[in-house]
C-alpha positions in Angstrom: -14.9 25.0 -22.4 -13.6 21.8 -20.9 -11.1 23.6 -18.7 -13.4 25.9 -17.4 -15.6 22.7 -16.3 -12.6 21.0 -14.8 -12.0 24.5 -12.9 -15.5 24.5 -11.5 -15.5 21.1 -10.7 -12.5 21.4 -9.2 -13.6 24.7 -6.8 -16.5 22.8 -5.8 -14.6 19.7 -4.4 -12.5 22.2 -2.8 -8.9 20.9 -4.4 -6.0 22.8 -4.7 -6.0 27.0 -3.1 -3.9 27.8 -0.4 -5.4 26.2 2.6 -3.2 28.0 5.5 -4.1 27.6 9.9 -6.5 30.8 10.7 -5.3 30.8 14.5 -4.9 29.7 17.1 -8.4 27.9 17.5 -8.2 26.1 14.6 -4.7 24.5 15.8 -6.6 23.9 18.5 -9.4 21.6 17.1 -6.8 20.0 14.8 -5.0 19.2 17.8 -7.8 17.9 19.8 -8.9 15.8 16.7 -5.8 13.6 17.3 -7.0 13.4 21.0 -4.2 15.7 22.1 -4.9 17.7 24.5 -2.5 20.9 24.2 -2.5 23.4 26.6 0.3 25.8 24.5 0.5 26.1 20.6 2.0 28.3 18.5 0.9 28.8 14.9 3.4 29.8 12.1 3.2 33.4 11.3 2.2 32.4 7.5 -0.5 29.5 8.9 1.5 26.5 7.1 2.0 24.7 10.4 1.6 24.5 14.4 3.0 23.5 17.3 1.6 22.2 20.5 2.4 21.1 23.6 0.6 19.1 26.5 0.4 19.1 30.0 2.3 16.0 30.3 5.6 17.6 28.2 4.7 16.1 25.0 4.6 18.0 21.6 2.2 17.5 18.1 3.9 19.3 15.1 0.7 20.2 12.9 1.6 20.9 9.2 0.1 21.4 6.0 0.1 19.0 3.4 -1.8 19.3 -0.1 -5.1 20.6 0.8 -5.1 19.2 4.6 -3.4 19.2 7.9 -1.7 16.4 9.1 -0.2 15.7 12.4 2.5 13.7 14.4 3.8 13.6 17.7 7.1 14.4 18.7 9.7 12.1 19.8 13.1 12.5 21.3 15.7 12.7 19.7 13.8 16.0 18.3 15.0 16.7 14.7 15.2 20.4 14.8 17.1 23.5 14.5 16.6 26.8 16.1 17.8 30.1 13.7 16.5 33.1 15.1 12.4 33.6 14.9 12.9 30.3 13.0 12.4 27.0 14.0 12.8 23.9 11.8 11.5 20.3 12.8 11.4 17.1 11.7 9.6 13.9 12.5 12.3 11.4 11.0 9.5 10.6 9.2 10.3 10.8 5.9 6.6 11.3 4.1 5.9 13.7 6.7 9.3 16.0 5.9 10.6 18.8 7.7 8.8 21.9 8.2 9.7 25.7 9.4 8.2 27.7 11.5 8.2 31.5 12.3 7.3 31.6 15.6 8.9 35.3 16.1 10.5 35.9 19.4 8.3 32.6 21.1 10.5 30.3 19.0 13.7 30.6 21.5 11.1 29.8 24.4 9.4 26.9 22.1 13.1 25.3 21.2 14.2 25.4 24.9 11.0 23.3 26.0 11.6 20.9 23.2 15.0 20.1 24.8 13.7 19.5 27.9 12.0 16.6 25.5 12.9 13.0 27.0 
């Protein structure tokens, strides 16, 4: 009986579940809650993380952790690796991790603008 309790009380606090991005617009409010103002994102194919880019040039990598989003801004050097429809970054943050996107075919478009990173 207990664990059913702890389940319910745990569904209405809203922990655990697989909390993925729905789209595009709700990259887009994440980003704009960090007061970045991206004109381009891309959202992983499986809605585990995001990737946006301003006006200026500069980039917020949006990911999932636990039941939340967080976000950081890129900074050159970029830690990241292009394989394919795959692209892997990294903050050099070391709580924030590396992540991997599937961006599909935008992910050779998204890696070249990220060099162009200074």
């Amino acid at each position: 009986m207990s664990v059913l309790a702890l389940a319910g009380l745990a569904h209405v606090l809203k922990l655990g579940g697989d909390v993925r991005l729905s789209g595009r617009d709700e990259a887009l409010r994440l980003a704009a809650e960090q007061g970045f103002d991206a004109q381009d994102i891309a959202v992983d194919r499986a809605g585990m993380a995001a990737l946006a880019r301003d006006a200026t040039g500069r980039f917020l990598l949006i990911r999932r952790h636990g039941v939340h989003f967080v976000a950081r801004q890129l900074v050159h050097p970029i830690d990241g690796r292009l394989d394919q429809r795959y692209l892997t970054l990294g903050t050099g943050e070391r709580s924030f991790g590396r992540i991997t996107l599937d961006l599909g075919d935008d992910a050779a478009v998204w890696a070249a603008s990220l060099r162009r990173l200074t």
